[in-house]
N, C-alpha and C positions, 0 to 999 in steps of 0.2 A: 581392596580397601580404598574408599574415597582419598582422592586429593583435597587437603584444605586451603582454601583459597581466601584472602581477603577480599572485602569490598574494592580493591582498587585493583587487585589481581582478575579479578572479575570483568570490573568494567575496562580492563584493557583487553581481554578476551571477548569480550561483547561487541567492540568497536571492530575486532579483526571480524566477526561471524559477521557483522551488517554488512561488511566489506568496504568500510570506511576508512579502515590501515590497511598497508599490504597483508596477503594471505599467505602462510608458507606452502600454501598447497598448491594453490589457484588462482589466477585470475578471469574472472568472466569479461572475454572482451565483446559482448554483443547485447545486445537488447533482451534478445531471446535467451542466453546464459545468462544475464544477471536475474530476467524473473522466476526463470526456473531453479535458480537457486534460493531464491525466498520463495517457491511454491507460490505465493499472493504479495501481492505488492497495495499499500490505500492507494487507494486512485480515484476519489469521487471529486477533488479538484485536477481537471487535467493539467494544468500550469504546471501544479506540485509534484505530480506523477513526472513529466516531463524529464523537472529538475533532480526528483528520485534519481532517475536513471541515469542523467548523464553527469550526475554527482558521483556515480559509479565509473562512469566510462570516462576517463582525463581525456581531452582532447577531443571528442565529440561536442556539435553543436546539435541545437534544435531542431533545424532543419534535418539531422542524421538521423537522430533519433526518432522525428516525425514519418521518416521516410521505411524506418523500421517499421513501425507498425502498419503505414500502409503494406510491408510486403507480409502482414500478418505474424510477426517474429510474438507478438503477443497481442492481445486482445483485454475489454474490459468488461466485466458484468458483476453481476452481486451472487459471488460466491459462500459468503458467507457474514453473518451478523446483519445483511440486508443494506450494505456497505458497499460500493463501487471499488472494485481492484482490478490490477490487471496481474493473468493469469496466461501458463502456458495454453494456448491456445487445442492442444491434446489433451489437454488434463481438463479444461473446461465440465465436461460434462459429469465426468466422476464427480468434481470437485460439488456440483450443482447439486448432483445425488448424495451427498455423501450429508454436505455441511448445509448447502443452499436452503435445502427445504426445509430444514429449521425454523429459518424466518419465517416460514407457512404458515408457523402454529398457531399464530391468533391473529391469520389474515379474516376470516370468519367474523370479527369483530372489526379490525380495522372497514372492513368494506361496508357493514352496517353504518356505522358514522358518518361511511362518505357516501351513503345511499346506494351501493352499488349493490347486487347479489350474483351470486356463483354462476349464475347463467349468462351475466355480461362479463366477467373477468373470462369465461372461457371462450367466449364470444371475441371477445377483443384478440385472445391468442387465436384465433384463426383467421381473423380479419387481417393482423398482422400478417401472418404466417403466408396466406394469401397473394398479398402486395409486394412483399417482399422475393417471393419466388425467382428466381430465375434468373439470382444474381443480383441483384438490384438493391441502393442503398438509398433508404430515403433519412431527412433530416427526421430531426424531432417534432418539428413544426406541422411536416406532408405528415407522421405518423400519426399525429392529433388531430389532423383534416382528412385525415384516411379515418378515422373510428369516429369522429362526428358526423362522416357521411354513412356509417353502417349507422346511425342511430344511438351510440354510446356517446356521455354526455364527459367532457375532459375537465371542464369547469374546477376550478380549485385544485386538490390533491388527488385528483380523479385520473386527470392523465395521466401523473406521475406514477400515479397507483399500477393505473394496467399497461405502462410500459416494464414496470419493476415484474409483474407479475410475469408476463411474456417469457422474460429473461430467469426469471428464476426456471419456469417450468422448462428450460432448457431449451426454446423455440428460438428467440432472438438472441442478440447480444449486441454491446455496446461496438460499433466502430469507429475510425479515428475521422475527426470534424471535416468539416468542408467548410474553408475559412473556418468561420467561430463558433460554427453549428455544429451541436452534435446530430448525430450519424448512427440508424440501426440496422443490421442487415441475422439475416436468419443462421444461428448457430450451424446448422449444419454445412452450410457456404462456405463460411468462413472458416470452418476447422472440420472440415470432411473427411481427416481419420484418426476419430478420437481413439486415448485411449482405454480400453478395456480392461477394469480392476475389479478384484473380489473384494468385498469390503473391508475383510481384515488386512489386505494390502495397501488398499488406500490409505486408511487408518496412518500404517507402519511409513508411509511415503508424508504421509502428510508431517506426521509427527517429525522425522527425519529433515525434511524440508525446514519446518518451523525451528528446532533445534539449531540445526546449518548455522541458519539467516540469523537467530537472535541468543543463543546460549553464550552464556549460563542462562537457563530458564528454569522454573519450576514447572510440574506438572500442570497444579492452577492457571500458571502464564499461557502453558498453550492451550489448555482448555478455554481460556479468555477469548485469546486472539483466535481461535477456530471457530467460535460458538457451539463444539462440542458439548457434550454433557463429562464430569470428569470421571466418571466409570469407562467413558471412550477412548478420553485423553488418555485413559493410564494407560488403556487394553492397547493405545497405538504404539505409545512409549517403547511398551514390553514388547512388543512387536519390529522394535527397529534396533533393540537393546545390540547387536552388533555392531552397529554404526555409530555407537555414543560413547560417552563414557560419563560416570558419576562423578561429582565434586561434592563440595561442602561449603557453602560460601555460609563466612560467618555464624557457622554452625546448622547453615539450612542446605539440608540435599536439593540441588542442582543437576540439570544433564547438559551436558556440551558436545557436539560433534566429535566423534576423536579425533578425526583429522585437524585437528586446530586445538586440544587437547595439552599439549606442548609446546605453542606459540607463545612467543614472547609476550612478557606478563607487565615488560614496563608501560609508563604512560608517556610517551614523547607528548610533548608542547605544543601540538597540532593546532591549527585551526581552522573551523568548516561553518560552511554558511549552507544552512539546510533549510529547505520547506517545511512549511508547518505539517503538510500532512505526508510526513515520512514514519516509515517503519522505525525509527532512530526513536521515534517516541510512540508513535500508534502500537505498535507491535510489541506494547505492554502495557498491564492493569500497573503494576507497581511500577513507577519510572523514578526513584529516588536515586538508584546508580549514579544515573543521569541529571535529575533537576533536585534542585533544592525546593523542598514543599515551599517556603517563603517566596519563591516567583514561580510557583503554580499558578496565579491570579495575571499574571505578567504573560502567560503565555496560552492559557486559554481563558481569556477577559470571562466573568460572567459565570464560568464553569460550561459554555454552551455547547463544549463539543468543536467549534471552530478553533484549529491551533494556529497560532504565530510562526514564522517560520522563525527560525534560532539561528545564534551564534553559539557554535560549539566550540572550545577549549579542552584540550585535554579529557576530550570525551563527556565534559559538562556544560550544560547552556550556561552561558554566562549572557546574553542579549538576546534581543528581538528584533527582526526587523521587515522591514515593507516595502516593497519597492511601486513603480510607478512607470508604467513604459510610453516614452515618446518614441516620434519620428526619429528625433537625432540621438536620441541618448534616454538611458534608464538612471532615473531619479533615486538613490534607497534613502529611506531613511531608516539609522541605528538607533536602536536603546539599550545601553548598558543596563545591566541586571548587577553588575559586581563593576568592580574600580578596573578601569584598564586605563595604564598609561599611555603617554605617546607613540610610545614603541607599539605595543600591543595593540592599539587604533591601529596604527601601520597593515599591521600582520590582519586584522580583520577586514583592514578595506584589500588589503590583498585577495584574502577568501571571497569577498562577496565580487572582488573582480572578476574569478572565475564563471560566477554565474554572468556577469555581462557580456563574458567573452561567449557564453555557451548560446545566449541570445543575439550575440553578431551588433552589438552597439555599445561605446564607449556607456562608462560610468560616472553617477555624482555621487556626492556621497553628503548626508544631512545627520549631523551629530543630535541627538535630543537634547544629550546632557554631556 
């Protein structure tokens, strides 16, 4: 029989799966366990990926974390929804087969628009493919001066085009900058013993993964966050139903890790200074647990897709904020969403300290209001 759970029972369960409170089970102390435990992490602003991570890891800096993935502990491509993550670096090319080639579906049209056809998008993944050989990582820049000298035109959202394409069809993948430049080098290179799943196992892994990282979830939810179709999400569900258990939040079935299944349900007084584009809110269609619909407009302006990075309280955004990085010191500027006293400014320039300590420079701090 399901456990029924309230809304708050919930989102304190949901904060342990992101691994934003302690875990009773686990702690992921490395770059490469924390993304394998959310199977995908957003990562199409690297900044924000960065701070992903070492919002997971206390006591790591930048420079740690950046040093992880040069030793390839993970890696970035668009596995899925046509979205930059970073993924275990083994799992990569299931992940690309499984979900990746989804985004496919109406590349046939997108490439019309941008004047390109089938015979330069696969053109361009050979030219890649090519250049890239033999170990070698070139920027984003050499990889656009590389396919303008095969004859392929990069112009507008042409390059972006057949670099995304490359990487979906499993040939390149995203690696980590030099200085500020992004960096592609050839999947196989870089994660040379991928692994090998049958697709109802992927499915069951993925599903399992997704759950981990962000239950309570719905069926729907992971279906979202994978760009699965939900006849696939359910088929993965049922397929990892050993690993999970049912709830009831507020009278909606729910699956949650069992392992975290009986984790403390209170809400402690936390507070966390998070990137806009974390799992904390990407890593769901419905994020009301989380954000009050009223600064829905407060945290992605516009509706555009670009999110604010948050002040989280008690597992709810209650601010936004932006920071500014000098030579001597990283500038934030706060906007309260909700009333915070003196005290509670305290405790949030405390949290957003963290993130200055994780970039190696004192902090300022700019109230709005």
């Amino acid at each position: 029989m399901p456990v029924d759970l309230s809304a708050a029972d919930a989102l304190a369960l949901r904060m342990t799966s992101l691994l934003l409170r302690p875990h009773p089970n686990t702690r992921p102390g490395t770059v490469a366990e924390v993304v394998e435990w959310f199977g995908a992490m957003q990562a199409q602003d690297l900044a924000s990926g960065l701070w992903s991570l070492g919002a997971r890891l206390p006591g790591r800096g930048m420079t740690d974390v950046q040093a992880a993935l040069e030793r390839r502990e993970a890696l970035r491509t668009w596995p899925m929804r046509g979205t930059v993550h970073l993924v275990p670096p083994a799992d990569a090319r299931w992940m690309l087969e499984l979900t990746g080639v989804r985004s496919l579906a109406g590349v046939a049209t997108r490439r019309a628009q941008l004047g390109l056809t089938e015979a330069d998008a696969d053109r361009a993944v050979d030219v890649l493919g090519a250049a890239l050989a033999g170990g070698g990582r070139l920027t984003r820049a050499q990889c656009l001066a590389t396919l303008r000298a095969a004859g392929l035109g990069t112009d507008g959202q042409r390059g972006y085009h057949l670099l995304w394409y490359s990487s979906v069809r499993g040939v390149t993948c995203v690696a980590p900058n030099v200085g500020t430049e992004q960096t592609f080098a050839l999947l196989d290179e870089w994660a040379p013993e991928p692994h090998r799943l049958e697709r109802d196992e992927a499915l069951a892994l993925l599903a399992h993964r997704y759950v981990r990282g962000h239950g309570p979830v719905t069926d729907r939810e992971f279906a979202g966050w994978s760009g699965l179709t939900l006849t696939d999400a359910r088929r993965g569900l049922a397929a990892a139903d050993d690993a999970l258990s049912t709830v009831r939040v507020d009278g909606t079935p729910m699956y949650v890790d069992a392992a975290v299944a009986d984790a403390p349900r209170t809400a402690p007084d936390d507070v966390l200074a998070l990137p806009g584009f974390d799992e904390y809110l990407l890593g769901f269609r419905d994020r009301t647990l989380m954000l009050d619909p009223a600064h829905q407009a407060a945290v992605v302006p516009g509706n555009n897709g670009i999110f604010q990075a948050t002040v989280v309280r008690a597992g709810r955004v209650v601010g936004v904020w932006k920071r500014k990085i000098g030579r001597t010191a990283v500038t934030v500027r706060v906007q309260p969403l909700t009333t915070l006293d003196v005290g509670a400014r305290a405790r949030v320039e405390q949290a957003l300290g963290r993130y200055a300590d994780f970039l190696g420079l004192p902090a300022r701090f700019d109230w709005l209001t």
